[in-house]
C-alpha positions as CSV (number, residue, x, y, z in Angstrom):
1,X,21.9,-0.9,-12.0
2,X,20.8,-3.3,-9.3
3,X,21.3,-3.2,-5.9
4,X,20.4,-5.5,-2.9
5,X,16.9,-3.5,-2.2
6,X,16.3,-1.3,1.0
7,X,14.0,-3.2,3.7
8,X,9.8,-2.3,3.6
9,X,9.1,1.3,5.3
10,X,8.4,0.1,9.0
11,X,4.9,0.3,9.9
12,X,2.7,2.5,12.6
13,X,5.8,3.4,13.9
14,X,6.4,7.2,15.2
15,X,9.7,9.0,13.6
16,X,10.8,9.2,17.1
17,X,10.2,5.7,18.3
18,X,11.7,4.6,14.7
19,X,15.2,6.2,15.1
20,X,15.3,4.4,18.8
21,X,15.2,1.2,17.1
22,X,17.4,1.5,14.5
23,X,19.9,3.5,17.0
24,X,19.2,0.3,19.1
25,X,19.3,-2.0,16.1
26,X,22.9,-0.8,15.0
27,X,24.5,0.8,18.1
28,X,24.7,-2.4,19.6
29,X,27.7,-3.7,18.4
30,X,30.5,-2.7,15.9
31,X,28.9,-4.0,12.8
32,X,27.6,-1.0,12.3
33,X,30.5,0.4,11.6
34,X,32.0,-2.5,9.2
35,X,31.8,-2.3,5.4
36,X,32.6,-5.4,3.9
37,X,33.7,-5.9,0.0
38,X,35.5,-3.4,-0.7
39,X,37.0,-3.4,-4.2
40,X,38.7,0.0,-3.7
41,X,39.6,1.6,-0.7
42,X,41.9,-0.8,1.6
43,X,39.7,-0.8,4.9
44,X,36.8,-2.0,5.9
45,X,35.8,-0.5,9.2
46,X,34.2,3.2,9.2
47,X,36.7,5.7,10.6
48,X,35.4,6.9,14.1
49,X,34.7,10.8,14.3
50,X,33.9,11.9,10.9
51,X,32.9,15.1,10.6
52,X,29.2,14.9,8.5
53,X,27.2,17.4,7.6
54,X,23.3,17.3,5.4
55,X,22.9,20.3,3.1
56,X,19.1,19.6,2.3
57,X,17.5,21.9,-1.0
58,X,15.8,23.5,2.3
59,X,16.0,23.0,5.6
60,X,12.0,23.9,6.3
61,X,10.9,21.2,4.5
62,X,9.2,18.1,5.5
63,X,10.5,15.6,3.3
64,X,14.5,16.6,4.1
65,X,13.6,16.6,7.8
66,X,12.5,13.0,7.9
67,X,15.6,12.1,5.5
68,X,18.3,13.9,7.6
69,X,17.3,12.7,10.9
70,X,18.0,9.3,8.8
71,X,21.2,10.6,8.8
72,X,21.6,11.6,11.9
73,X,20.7,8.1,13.1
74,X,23.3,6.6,10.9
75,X,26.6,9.3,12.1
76,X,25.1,8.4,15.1
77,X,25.5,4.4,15.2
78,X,29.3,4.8,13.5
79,X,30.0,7.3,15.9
80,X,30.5,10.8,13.9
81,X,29.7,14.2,14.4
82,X,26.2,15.5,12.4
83,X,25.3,18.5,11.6
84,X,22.5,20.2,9.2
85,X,22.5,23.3,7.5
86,X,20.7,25.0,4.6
87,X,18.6,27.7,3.5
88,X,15.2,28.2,4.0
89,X,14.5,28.8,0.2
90,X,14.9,26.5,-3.1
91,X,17.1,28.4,-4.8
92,X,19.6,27.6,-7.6
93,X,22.6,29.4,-6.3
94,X,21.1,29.1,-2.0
95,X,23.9,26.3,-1.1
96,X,26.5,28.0,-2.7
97,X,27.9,29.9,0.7
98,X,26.8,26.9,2.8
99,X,29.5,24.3,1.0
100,X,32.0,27.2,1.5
101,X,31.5,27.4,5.2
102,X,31.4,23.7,5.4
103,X,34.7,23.3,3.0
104,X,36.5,25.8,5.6
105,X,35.2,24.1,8.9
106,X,37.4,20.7,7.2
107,X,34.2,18.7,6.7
108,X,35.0,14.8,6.1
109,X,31.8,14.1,4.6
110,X,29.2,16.5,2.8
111,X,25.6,15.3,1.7
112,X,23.8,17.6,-0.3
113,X,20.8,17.8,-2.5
114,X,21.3,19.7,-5.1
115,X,18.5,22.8,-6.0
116,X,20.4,22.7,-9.8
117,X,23.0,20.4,-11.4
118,X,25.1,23.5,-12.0
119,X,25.8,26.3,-9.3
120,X,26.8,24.6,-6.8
121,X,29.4,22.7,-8.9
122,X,32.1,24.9,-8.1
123,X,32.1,25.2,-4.6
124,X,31.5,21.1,-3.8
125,X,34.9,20.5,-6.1
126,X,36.8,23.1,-3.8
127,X,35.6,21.1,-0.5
128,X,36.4,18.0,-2.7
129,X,39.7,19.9,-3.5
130,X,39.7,20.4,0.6
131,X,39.4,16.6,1.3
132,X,36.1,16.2,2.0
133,X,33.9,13.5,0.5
134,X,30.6,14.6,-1.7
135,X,27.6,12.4,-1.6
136,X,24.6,14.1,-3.8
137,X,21.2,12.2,-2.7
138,X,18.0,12.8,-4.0
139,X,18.9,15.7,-6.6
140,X,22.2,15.3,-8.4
141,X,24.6,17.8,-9.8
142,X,26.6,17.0,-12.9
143,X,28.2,13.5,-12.1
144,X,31.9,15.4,-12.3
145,X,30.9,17.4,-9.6
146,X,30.6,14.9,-6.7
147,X,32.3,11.5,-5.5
148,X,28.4,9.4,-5.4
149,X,24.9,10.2,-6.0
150,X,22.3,7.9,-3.7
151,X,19.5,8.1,-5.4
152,X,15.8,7.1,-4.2
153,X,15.0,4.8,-7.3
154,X,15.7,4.6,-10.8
155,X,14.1,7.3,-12.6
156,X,12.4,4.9,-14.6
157,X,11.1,3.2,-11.6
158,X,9.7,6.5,-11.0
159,X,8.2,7.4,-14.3
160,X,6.4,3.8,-14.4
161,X,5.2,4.3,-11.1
162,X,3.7,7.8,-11.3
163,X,2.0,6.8,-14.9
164,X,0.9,3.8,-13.6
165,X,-0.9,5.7,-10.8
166,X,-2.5,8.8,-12.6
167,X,-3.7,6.4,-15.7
168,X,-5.7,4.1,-13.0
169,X,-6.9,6.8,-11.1
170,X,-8.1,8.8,-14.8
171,X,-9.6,5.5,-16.0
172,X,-6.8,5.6,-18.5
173,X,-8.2,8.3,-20.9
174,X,-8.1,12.3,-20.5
175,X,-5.7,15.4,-20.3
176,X,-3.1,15.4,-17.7
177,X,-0.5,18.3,-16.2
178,X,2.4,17.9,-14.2
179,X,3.1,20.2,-11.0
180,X,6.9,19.9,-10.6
181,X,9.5,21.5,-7.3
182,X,11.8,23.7,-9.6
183,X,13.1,24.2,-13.4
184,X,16.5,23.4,-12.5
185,X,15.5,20.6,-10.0
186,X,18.1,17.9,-11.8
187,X,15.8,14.8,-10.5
188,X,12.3,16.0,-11.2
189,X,13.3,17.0,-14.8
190,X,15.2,13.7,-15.3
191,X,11.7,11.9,-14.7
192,X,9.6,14.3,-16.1
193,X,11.2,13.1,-19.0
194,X,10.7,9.4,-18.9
195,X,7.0,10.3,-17.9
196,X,7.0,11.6,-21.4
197,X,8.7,8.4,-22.9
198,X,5.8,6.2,-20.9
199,X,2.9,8.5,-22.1
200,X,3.9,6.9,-25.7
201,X,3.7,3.5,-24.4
202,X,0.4,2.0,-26.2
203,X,-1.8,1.9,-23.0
204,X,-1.5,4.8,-22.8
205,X,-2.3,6.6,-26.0
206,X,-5.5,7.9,-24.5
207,X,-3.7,10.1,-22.1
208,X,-2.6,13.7,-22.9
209,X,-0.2,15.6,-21.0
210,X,-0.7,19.2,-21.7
211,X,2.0,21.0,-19.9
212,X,4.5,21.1,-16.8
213,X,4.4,23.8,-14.1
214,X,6.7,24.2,-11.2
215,X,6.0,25.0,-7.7
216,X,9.4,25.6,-6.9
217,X,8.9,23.5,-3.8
218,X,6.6,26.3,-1.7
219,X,3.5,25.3,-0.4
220,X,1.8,28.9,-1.4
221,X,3.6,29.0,-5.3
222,X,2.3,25.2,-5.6
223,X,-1.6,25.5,-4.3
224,X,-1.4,28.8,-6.7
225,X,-0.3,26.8,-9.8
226,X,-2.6,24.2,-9.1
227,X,-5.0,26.5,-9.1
228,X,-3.7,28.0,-12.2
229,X,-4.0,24.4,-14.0
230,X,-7.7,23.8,-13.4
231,X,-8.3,27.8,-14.6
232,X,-6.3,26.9,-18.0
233,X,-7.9,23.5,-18.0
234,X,-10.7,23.1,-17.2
235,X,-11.2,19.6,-18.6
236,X,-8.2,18.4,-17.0
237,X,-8.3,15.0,-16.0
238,X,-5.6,14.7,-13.5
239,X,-2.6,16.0,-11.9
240,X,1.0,14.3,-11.5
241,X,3.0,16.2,-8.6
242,X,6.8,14.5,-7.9
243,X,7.2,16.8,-5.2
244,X,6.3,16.3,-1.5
245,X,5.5,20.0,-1.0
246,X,4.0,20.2,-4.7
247,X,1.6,16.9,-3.9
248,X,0.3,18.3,-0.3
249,X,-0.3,21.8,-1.7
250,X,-2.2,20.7,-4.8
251,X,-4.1,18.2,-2.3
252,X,-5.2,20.9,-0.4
253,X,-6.8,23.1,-3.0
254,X,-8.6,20.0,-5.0
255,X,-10.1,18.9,-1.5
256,X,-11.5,22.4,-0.9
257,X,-12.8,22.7,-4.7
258,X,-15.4,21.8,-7.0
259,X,-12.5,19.7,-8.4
260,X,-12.4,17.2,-5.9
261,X,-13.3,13.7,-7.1
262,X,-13.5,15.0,-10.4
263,X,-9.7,15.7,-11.3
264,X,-7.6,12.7,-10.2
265,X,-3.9,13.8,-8.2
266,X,-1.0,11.5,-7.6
267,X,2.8,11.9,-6.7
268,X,5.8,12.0,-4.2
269,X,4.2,12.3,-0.5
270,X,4.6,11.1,2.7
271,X,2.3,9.2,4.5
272,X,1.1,12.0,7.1
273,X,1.0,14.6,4.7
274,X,-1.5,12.7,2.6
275,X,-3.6,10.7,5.0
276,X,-6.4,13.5,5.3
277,X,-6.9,13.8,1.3
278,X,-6.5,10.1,0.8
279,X,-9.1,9.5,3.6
280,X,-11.8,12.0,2.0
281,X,-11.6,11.2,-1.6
282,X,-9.1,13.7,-2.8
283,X,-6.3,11.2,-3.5
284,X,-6.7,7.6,-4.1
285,X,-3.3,6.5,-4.7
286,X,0.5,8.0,-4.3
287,X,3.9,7.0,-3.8
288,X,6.9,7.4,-1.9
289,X,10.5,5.4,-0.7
290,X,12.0,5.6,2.7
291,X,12.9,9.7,2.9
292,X,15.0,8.3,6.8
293,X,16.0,5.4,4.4
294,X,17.2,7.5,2.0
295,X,19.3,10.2,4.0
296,X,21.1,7.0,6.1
297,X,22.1,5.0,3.2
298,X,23.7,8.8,2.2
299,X,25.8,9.0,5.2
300,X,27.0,5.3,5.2
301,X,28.0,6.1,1.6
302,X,30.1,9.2,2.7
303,X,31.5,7.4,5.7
304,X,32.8,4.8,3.6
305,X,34.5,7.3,1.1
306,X,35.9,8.6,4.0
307,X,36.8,5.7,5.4
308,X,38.6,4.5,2.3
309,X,36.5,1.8,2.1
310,X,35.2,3.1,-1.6
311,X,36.3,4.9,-4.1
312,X,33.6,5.6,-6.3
313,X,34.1,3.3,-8.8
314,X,31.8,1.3,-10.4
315,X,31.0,-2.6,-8.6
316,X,32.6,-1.1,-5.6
317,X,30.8,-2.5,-2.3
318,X,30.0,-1.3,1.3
319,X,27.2,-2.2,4.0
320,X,25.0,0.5,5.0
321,X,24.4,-0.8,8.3
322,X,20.6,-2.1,8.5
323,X,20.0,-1.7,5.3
324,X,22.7,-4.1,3.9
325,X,25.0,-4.1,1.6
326,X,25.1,-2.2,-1.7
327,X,26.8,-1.7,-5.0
328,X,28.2,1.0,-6.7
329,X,27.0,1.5,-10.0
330,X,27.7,3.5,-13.7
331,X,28.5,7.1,-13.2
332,X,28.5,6.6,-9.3
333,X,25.1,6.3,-8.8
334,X,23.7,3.9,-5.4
335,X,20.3,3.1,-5.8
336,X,17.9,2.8,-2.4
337,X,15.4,1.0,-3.8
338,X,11.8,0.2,-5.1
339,X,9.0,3.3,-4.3
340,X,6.0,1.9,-1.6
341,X,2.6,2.7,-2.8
342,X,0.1,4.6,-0.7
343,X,-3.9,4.4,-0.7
344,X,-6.8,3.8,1.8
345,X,-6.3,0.5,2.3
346,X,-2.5,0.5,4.5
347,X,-2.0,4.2,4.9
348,X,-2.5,4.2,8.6
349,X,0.5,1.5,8.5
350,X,2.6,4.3,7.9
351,X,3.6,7.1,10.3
352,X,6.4,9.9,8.9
């Protein structure tokens, strides 16, 4: 699916100072509250007062801070109500009680991120079944299950990308591992997959991935398993970790072991979590998109259901306020757009 591409990640820019300008940049008149071509719904203007509330995997985590306060900042320019809640733990079944509470308070708009494509599929169709308006970003549940899924990237845009990355930084030869967030985790597994598919590509036939552990998103579970990796393998080569928490954790223990500059370790991180290891050799390369990015192209999506301005169906259109307009595509899916690369050479041009 294509989609008219999210705008580069701004630079040296503090997560504060950035959602002043884009509160300034879309506050300041009514067109951030228009959706134009509309093939769907009947209206075109955002509703004022939707209730919207972010259900992150876990509300301690870095990464879903960053990408609900892009939320927030979004609600906030077509005049909603926000709110975030979630647990503090990964857990398949965690949201469960959260999209209850949410369904009963007569949300308009939920944005969730699913911990498994499964359990929470009951209670999202009873808020559906209560009129509110599911948008899954990041993780997705079972496409029956929810009205869109934003997503970050296509998960082959993410399985190039990471390949790319480890088989550059291993010299393109040598045994590999990937540290993943959870089992269930419906996104990670989608391109753990089409890593696999890559790996057969012919440049890289010298590359062997010997097996996949999961961190389950916890900084302590993911340093362990890292450290569990190198014990197993001690020839390993190099280590793929999609996961911000997974990344940052596994950074940590290579840049205080006799590993460090001798196994190779790329991912999903932000900029500040990364900056140290990239800066002392740990890490030479990683990736990420726009986590604020990511979170207000969600709640422009779920405004726009709301609104009647979509439907869902596919080659349905709506403008995400800064960001532009986008396209609804097969099974529902939004796409936000291409990952930005991170390495010594523009890292402190980035600040979340």
């Amino acid at each position: 699916m294509t989609v008219r591409r999210s705008p580069a990640l701004r630079l040296g820019v503090t997560l504060a100072t950035c959602t002043a300008l884009l509160l300034s940049a879309g506050c300041a008149s009514d067109e951030g509250s228009t959706a134009g071509g509309s093939t769907g719904g009947g209206g075109t203007t955002i509703k004022e007062g939707l209730n919207v509330a972010f259900l992150p995997k876990q509300v301690n985590n870095p990464y879903f801070t960053v990408s609900d306060n892009g939320g927030k900042t979004a609600v906030e320019e077509f005049r909603g109500e926000y709110k975030e809640v979630g647990p503090s733990e990964a857990s398949a079944s965690s949201q469960v009680s959260y999209l209850n509470t949410l369904s009963q308070q007569g949300s308009d708009v939920i944005v969730v991120s699913a911990n498994d494509p499964n359990a929470i599929c009951g209670a999202v169709n009873q808020a559906r079944q209560g009129g509110a308006k599911v948008v899954t970003f990041d993780s997705d549940t079972n496409k029956d299950c929810r009205d869109l899924f934003v997503n970050q990237v296509t998960g082959q845009g993410i399985a190039e990308n990471q390949v790319k990355l480890i088989s550059e930084a291993i010299g393109g030869a040598g045994k590999v591992a990937i540290l993943s967030a959870t089992a269930n985790a419906t996104n990670q597994n989608a391109w753990i997959e089409l890593m696999k598919t890559e790996l057969k590509k012919p440049e890289y036939s010298k590359i062997e991935l010997v097996t996949t552990v999961y961190g389950n998103d916890d900084d302590q579970k993911s340093f362990q398993e890292t450290q569990g990796l190198l014990a197993s393998y001690p020839d390993l080569k190099g280590i793929i970790s999609p996961t911000t928490v997974g990344v940052a954790a596994a950074a940590r223990y290579l840049s205080g072991s006799e590993y460090k500059g001798k196994v190779a370790l790329t991912g999903l991180g932000t900029p500040n979590q990364m900056r140290d290891f990239v800066k002392d050799g740990t890490v030479k390369s990683f990736a990420l998109w726009n986590p604020a990015d990511l979170g207000y192209l969600a709640a422009y999506a779920g405004a726009a259901l709301a609104s009647g301005i979509i439907t869902g169906k596919e080659g349905e259109k709506f403008t995400a306020g800064k960001l532009g307009e986008y396209t609804v595509g097969p099974d529902g899916v939004v796409v936000l757009g291409p990952p930005t690369v991170f390495d010594s050479a523009n890292i402190d041009q980035f600040n979340f």
